[in-house]
N, C-alpha and C positions, 0 to 999 in steps of 0.2 A: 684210535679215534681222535680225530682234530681237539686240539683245547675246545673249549667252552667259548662263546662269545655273552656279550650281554643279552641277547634274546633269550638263548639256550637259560639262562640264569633266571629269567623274567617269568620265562614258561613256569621252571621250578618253582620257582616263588606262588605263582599264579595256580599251580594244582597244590601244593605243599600247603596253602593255610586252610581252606578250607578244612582238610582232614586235622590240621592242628585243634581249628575250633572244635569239631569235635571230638575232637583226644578230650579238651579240656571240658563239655560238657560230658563227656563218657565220666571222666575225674568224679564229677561231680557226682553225678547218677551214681557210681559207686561209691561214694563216698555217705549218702543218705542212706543206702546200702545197709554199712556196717554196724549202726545199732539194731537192727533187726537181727544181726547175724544169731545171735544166742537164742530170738525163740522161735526160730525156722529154717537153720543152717542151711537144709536142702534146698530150698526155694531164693535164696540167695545166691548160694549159691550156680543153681540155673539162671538165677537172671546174671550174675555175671557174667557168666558162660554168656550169654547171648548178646550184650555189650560188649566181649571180648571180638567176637566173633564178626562185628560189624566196624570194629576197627581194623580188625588184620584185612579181614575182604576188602576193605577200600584199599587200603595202601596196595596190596598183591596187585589186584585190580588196575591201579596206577603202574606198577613196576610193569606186568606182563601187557596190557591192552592199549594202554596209552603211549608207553616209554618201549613197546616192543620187544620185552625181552622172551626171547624163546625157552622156554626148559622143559627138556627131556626126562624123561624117568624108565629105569631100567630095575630089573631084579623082580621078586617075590612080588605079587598082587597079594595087597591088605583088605582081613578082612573090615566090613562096613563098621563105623562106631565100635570097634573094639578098644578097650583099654590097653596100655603099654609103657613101658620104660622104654625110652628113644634115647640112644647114644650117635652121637654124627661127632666128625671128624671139624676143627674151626678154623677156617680160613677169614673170611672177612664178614663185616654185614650182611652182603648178600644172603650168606648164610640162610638167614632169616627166613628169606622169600624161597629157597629152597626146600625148605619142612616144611614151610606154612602149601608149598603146591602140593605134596604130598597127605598133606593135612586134610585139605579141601577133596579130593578126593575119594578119600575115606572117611568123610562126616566129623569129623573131628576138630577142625580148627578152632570151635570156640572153647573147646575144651584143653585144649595146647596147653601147661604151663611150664615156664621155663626157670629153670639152675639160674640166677641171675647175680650179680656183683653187688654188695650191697649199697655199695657206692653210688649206684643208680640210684637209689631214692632220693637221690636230690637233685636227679637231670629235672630240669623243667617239665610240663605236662605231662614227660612219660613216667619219670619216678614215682609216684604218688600211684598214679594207676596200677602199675605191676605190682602195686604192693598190695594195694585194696581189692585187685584181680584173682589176691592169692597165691602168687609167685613165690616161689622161695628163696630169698636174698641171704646169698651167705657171704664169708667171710676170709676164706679159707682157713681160721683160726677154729679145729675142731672142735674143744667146750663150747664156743660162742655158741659156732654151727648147729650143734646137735641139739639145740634149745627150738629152734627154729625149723629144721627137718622132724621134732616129734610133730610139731605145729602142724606141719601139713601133712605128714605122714597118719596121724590122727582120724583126719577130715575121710582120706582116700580108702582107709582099713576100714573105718568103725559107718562109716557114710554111705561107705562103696560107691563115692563119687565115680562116673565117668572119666575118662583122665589120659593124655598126654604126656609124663612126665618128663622133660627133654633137659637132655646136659649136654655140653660141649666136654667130652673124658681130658682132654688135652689142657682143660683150665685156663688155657689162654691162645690168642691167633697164632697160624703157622708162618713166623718168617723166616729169613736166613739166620740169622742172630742164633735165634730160639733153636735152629734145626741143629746148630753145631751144639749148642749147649744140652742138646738132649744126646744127639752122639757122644757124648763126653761122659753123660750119667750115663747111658749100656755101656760105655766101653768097663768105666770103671764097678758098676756093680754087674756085670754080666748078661745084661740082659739084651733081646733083640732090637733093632734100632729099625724101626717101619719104614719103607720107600714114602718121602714126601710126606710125610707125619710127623708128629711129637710124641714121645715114650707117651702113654695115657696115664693120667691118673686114677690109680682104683680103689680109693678109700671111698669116697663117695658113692661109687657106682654098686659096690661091696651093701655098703649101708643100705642103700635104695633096693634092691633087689629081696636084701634079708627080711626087710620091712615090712613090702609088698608082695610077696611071694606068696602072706599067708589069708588073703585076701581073695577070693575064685574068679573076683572078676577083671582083675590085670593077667593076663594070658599069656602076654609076652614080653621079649625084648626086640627093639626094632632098631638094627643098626643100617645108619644112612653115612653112604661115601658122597661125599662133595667135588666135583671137581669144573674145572674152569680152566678157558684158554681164549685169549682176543689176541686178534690174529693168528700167529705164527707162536706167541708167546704164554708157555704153557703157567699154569698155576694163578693166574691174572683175571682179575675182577675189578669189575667199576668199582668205585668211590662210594659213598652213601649219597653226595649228593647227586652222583651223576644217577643214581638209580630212579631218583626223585627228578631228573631235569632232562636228559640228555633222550632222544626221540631215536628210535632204529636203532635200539641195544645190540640188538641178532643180527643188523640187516651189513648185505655183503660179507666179503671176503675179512675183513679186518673189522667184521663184528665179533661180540661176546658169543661164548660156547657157554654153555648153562646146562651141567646133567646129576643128577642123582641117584647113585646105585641103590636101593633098596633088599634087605634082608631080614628075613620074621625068623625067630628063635622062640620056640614055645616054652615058655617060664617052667613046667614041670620036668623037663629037659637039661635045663642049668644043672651045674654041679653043686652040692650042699655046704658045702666048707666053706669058708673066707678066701683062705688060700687058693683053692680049687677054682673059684670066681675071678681072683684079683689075675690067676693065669687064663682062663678063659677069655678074659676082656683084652690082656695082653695077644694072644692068639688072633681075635677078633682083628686087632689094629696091627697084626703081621699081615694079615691074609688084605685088610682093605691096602695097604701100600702097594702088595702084588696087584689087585686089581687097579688102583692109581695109574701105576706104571704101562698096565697094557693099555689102560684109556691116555697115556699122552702118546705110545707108539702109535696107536690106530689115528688119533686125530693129527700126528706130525705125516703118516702116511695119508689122512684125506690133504693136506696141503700142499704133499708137494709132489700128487697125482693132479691139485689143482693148478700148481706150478706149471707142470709139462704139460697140461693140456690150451694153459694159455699161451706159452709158447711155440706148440705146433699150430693154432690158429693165427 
């Protein structure tokens, strides 16, 4: 897609604040929120949920109807508002608008919360909110962590809040850098090295599962493949700002490809051990590389059957 001009930039701007204004009155409204939290958890909790809920729909809303981005979803049909631990694979931002479509479909988007850095609580209007949303901001420093993961793990066992739990297993975006340096760690501890992925990480995932497992109303585990190709070039995604500026994301030949594999694992099903889990998830994130890999061969063959069709006209 052409650079950006100044319109394209102006636009952004021009749908971008509004939804900012309300980030920061959402801030706010949760934030009056939190002293209530201690004599009616549950109701705060729902109202979260539902100022959660009216900020992801606008921005999605902005990404897919305004800025045109198209996304596909493939795999296992979820059941309605059911509870889950969500694992997906991290490429970029996008990310985001990829489970949040998934989300919306299956009633759940206000309930989404997400594994987040804790370092975001100091991004401008959004820090503050994921925190007061009830996010979990870790560390990756385990003692920290695990102060923080009883905090919400608490709310979801003992509440039986409704609930999205989502982690990025991979703990950080997929690039070239990262992709050798995880080659490096299977080579040298033996482990499989996933096509177009990052080895996972499964402490975390381990922790989450053992927690929640003993709760009847999380049901499952729901692993989302991400994948992306503009133009010709596979693994490639807009920007954050162009998600937010740039008009006919999908449109033509040399638009964004936008799809998400979808798979449900019923939580009774899991294996019981640590160990057992932390290969499980490893398994998980062998088998999403194989599917990666057929989804760049199919979409390298729709190009360049569109190749030779432009050709012979």
């Amino acid at each position: 897609m052409a650079s950006a001009g100044p319109l394209t930039h102006l636009r952004g701007l021009v749908l971008l604040l509004p939804w900012l204004l309300w980030l920061f009155q959402a801030n706010i409204l949760l934030s009056l929120l939190l002293p209530l939290k201690p004599i009616s958890p549950d109701r705060v909790y729902n109202a979260s949920s539902t100022i959660a809920y009216t900020v992801w729909l606008w921005i999605q809303t902005l990404f897919e109807r305004l800025n045109g981005a198209v996304i596909t979803v493939s795999g296992d049909a979820l059941p309605q508002r059911e509870s889950a631990v969500v694992v997906a694979n991290h490429v970029t931002w996008s990310d985001f608008y990829m489970i949040q479509k998934v989300a919306v479909r299956a009633g759940m988007l206000g309930r989404c919360r997400w594994f987040a850095k804790v370092q975001l609580r100091y991004v401008p209007f959004l820090g503050w909110g994921l925190w007061a949303m009830g996010m979990p901001m870790v560390s990756r420093r385990w003692m920290r962590d695990r102060v923080e993961l009883e905090r919400v793990f608490s709310g979801i066992v003992r509440r039986r809040w409704p609930i999205w739990l989502i982690s990025f297993s991979e703990a950080t975006r997929f690039t070239r850098t990262k992709y050798a340096e995880s080659q490096a760690f299977c080579a040298v501890n033996s482990r499989p090295q996933p096509q177009h992925l990052l080895y996972p990480r499964t402490k975390g995932f381990v922790t989450t599962v053992q927690h929640l497992r003993s709760t009847p109303h999380v049901r499952a585990v729901y692993d989302f493949t991400i994948a992306y190709q503009h133009g010709g070039e596979w693994h490639v995604a807009p920007s954050m700002w162009d998600t937010l500026s740039q008009r006919g994301l999908s449109s033509g030949a040399a638009g964004y490809r936008f799809h998400v594999h979808v798979r449900r694992f019923a939580m009774a099903e899991l294996p019981r051990g640590d160990d057992d889990l932390a290969k499980w998830l490893e398994h998980r994130w062998v088998e999403k590389g194989v599917w990666l890999e057929g989804k760049r061969r199919e979409w390298k063959g729709e190009g360049d059957l569109g190749k030779e069709s432009r050709r012979a006209d």
